[in-house]
N, C-alpha and C positions, 0 to 999 in steps of 0.2 A: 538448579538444573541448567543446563547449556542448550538450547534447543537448535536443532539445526535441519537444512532445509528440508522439506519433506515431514518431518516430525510434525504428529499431531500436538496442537495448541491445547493446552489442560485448561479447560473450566476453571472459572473462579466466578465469585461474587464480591461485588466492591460498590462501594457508593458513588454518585455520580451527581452532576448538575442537572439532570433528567430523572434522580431519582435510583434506589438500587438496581445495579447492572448484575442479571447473572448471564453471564457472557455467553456460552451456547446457546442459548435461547434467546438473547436478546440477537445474534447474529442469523439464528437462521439456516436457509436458504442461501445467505448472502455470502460475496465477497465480503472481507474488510480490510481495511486500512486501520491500522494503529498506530500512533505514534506517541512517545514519550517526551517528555521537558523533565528538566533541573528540577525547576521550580516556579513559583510565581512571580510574577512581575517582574518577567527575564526583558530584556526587549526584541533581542531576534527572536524568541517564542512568541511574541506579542504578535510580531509583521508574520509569523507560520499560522498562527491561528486565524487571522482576520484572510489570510491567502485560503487558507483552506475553507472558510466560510464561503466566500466568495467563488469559489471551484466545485462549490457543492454539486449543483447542477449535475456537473462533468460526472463527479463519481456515481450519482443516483442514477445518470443513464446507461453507467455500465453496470448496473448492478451491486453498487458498491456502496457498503456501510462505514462513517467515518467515527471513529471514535480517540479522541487525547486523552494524556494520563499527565498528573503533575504531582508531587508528594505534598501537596498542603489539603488543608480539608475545603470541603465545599464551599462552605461562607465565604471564604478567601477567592476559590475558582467563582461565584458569584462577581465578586466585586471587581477580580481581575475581567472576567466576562464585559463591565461596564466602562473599562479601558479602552479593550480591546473595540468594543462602540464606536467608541468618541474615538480613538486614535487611527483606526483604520477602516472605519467609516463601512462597518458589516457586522452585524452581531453574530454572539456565537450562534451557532444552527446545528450542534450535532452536542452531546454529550462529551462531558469532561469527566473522567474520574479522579478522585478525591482518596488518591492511596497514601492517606495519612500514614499508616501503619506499614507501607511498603510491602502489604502481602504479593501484590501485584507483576511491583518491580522487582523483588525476588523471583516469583515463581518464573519469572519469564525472562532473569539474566540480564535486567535491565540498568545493572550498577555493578561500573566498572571499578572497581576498589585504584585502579591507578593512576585514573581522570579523576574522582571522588568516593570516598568511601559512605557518604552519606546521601550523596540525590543520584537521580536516573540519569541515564547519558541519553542523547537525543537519538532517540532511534526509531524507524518505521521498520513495523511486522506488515505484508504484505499475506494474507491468510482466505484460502480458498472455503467453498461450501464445503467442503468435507470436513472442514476445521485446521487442514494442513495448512503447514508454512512455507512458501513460495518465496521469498524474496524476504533477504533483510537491508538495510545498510544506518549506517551508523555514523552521524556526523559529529566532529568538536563544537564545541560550546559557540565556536566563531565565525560559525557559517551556516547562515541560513539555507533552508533543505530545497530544493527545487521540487515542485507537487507536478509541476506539467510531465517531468520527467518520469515521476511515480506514476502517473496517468498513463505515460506510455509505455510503462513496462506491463501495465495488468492490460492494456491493449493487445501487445503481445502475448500473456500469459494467457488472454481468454481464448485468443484467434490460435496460438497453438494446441490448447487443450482441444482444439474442436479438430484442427487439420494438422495432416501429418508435413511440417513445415516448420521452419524454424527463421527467426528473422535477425538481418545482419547487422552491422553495425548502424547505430544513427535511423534505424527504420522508423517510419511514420505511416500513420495508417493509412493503407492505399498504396502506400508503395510495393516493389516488386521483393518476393520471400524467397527462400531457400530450401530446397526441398530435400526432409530430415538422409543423411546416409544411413540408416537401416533399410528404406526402400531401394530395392533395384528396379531397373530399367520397366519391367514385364510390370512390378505393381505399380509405379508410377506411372505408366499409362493410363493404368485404367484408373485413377487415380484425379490424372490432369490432362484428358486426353486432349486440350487445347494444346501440349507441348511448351516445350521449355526450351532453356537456352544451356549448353554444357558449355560451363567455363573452363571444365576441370571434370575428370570422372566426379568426381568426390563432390562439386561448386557446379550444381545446378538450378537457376532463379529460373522462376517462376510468377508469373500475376499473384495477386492476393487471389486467393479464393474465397466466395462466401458472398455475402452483401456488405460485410465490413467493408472493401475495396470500394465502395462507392458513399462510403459516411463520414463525415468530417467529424475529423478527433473532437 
């Protein structure tokens, strides 16, 4: 299957360095973050996993579950785990699953037959509590993925889901949003009756709204 944004993420069950994941219910409530690897003992996946170990924090306080995928089995994700240690000075902290058998990377389009027809290409699923897919993107083998960035995209994803507001380029939390064009004039008052600034009919900023505008990312 090809999944794409918006599409419900299908259940699966697959084994893990925490033990069997069956993924709805291991998620929850929650956001998640997913992301895939080649394989083991890559070394830009090495320096993504010890970053994202170390970032932990950041996602737990948005509400956000992290979970890696790699096609070798667990013993291996174990001992890669002991690398990842020593080499970037954080241990794993969140679950890795162990899709020996690629039902995973299948079911979720995670191998590109033209980059490889045999491991997952490195990709983050960004996945709301309804189970939807919000955000993908998809890096080559030779660039390490930016997580601060992933950070502030579910920053944005969560502060939009709550206000009707959209944010612009390069936005950081606490900066000033956009406020979405489906509101006219009459709702966005009542809306933001502090007022805004009209760039544009269409390009009208606004403050954050919320208590997010006063939290550092």
């Amino acid at each position: 299957m090809s999944l794409k944004l918006s599409d419900t993420v299908p259940d699966f069950t697959q084994d893990s360095t925490e033990g069997r994941i069956d993924f709805h219910d291991w998620a929850g409530a929650n956001w998640v973050v997913l992301f895939s690897h080649p394989k083991d003992f890559t070394p830009v996946c090495t320096t993504e996993l010890g970053t994202v170990a170390r970032l932990k924090p950041e996602f737990d306080r948005r509400g956000v579950k992290v979970l890696g995928l790699s096609v070798d089995p667990v013993e291996s994700h174990h001992d890669w785990a002991r690398d990842i240690a020593q080499t970037q000075g954080t241990a794993l902290n969140f679950p890795l699953i162990a899709d020996h058998d690629r039902t995973v990377s299948t079911l979720l389009d995670l191998i590109h037959p033209n980059a490889s027809d045999t491991t997952t290409v490195r990709t983050v699923l960004v996945i709301d509590p309804a189970k939807k897919l919000r955000l993908t993107l998809t890096y080559p083998a030779s660039t390490g993925r930016n997580f601060e960035e992933i950070l502030r995209t579910i920053d944005s994803l969560q502060l939009t889901d709550r206000h009707k507001v959209a944010t612009p380029a390069d936005w950081r939390q606490g900066e000033d949003v956009i406020i979405v064009p489906s509101l006219d004039d009459a709702a966005a008052a009542a809306l933001f009756p502090q007022g805004w600034t009209t760039v544009k009919p269409y390009l009208r900023v606004v403050a954050q709204p919320g208590d997010e505008a006063t939290a550092e990312a």
